[in-house]
Structures are given as C-alpha cells and as structure tokens.
C-alpha positions in Angstrom: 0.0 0.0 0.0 1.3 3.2 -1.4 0.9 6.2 0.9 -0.5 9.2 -1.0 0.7 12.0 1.7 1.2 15.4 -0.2 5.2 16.1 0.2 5.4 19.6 2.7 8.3 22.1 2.0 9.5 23.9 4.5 9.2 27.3 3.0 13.1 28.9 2.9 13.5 32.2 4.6 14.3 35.5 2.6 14.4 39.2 2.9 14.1 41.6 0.3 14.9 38.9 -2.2 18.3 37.6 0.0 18.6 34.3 2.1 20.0 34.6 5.5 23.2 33.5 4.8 23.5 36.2 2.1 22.4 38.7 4.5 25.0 37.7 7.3 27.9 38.3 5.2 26.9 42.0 4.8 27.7 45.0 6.2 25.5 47.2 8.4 26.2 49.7 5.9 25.1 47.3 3.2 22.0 46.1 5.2 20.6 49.3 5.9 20.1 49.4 2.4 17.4 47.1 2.3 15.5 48.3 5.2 13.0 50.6 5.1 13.6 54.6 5.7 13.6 55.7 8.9 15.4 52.2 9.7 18.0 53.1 7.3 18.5 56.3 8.7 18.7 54.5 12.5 21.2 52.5 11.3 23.8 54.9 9.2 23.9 56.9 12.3 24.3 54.0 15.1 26.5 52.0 13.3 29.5 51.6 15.4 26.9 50.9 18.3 25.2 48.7 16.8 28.3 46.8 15.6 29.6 46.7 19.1 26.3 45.3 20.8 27.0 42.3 17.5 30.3 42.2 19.1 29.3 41.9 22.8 26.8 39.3 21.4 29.1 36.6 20.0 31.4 37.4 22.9 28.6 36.5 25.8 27.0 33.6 23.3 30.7 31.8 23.9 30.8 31.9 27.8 26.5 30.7 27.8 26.4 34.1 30.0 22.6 36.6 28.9 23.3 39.0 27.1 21.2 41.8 28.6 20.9 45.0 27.7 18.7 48.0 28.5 19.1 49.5 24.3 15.4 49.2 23.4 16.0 51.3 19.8 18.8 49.3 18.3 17.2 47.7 15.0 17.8 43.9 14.7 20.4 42.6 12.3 21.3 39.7 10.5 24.2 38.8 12.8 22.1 38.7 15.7 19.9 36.1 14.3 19.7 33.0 16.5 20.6 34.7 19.7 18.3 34.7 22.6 19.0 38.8 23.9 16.9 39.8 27.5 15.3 43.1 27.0 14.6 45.5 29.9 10.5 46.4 30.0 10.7 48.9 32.6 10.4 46.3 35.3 12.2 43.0 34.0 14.1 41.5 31.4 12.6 40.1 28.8 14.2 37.3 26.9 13.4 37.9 22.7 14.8 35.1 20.9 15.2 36.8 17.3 14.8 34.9 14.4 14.8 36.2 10.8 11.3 37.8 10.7 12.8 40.1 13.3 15.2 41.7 11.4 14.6 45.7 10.4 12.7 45.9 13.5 13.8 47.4 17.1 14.7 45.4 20.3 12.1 47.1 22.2 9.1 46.1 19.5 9.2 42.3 21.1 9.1 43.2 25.0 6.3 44.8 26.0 6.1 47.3 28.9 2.4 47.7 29.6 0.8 44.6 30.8 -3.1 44.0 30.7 -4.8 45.6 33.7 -6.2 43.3 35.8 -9.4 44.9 37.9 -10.9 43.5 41.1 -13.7 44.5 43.0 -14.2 48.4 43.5 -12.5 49.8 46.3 -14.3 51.6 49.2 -16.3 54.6 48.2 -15.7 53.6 44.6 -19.6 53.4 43.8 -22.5 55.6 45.5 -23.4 51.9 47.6 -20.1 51.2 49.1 -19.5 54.6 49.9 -21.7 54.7 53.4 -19.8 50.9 54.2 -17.4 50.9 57.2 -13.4 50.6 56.3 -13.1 47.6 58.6 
C-alpha cells in the first residue's frame, strides 16, 4: 500500500529577495540598504553601536552568560539572528529570541512594557453603595 501524503516544503526564509546566509555576510552599511527609511537612517547613524552590541553578542554567546541589555532602539540585524537577547520592560528582562522575521525591527518592539490591567472589585467609596460601608 502506497501512501498518497502530499510532500510539505519547508518554505526557505528570505528578505528583500536575500537568504540569510547572504544577509549575514553584509555589512551594516550594506543592510541598511534594504530596510525601510527611517530604519535606514537608524542605522547609518548608530552604526559603530550597533556593531559593538553584534560584538558583545558573539562574545557572551561563547561563555553561555545573557546577554542583557537596556538599548530598546537598536534595529535587529542579520548577525544577531539565532541569539536569545533579554530586554529591559521597565520592570524585567525580557528574553526575545530573534529569528529572521525580526530583522529591520527594534529590540524594544518584542518586549512589551504595559501589561493588561487586571481589575478587582471596586474599592471603598468607589460606587455611591459602598460609599456609606465601614473601612473595617
């Protein structure tokens, strides 16, 4: 008996027309390129810091250590790809793994700093009924 299972591709990843591997051998200059403007213009000015967080990246990756960082506006490259980086929200870190889908986008996009609010019963003198109830 034959089975007749249709055959699934996993769908390669690409940006702008390059595959990730393409992508890593660039530049920053040469990736900001393919990013959209205001991106673009993030990145030709923040180069060197951006290049240094890639830097502090593959350093920390080799001694296992977080790499943590509190640099919410630096757009996510192709070198960072694969890396799980722990995001300050104001309160915590948040760990972002970033994959390629990521990349053009800011650190601070994937941790988010408000949470849901969570409401309970009304407080004391909240409505006009609990207003004439005793604190005890």
């Amino acid at each position: 008996m034959v089975d007749n299972k249709p055959i699934i591709k996993k769908k390669e990843f690409k940006y702008r027309g390059k595959t990730l591997e393409e992508l890593k051998e660039l530049d920053i200059r040469e990736f900001s390129r393919l990013v959209r403007a205001n991106e673009r213009r993030t990145l030709l000015r923040q180069s060197d810091e951006v290049q240094k967080f890639v830097i502090k990246c593959n350093n920390k990756s080799s001694k296992d250590k977080q790499i943590r960082t509190h640099s919410r506006y630096l757009i996510i490259v192709p070198k960072m790809v694969g890396f799980t980086i722990h995001v300050y929200s104001g309160k915590a870190f948040v760990p972002v793994q970033i994959i390629g889908e990521m990349l053009g986008h800011r650190l601070g996009e994937f941790s988010v700093t408000r949470t849901k609010v969570k409401h309970g019963a009304a407080g004391v003198g909240a409505t006009r009924s609990s207003s004439s109830m005793s604190v005890k």
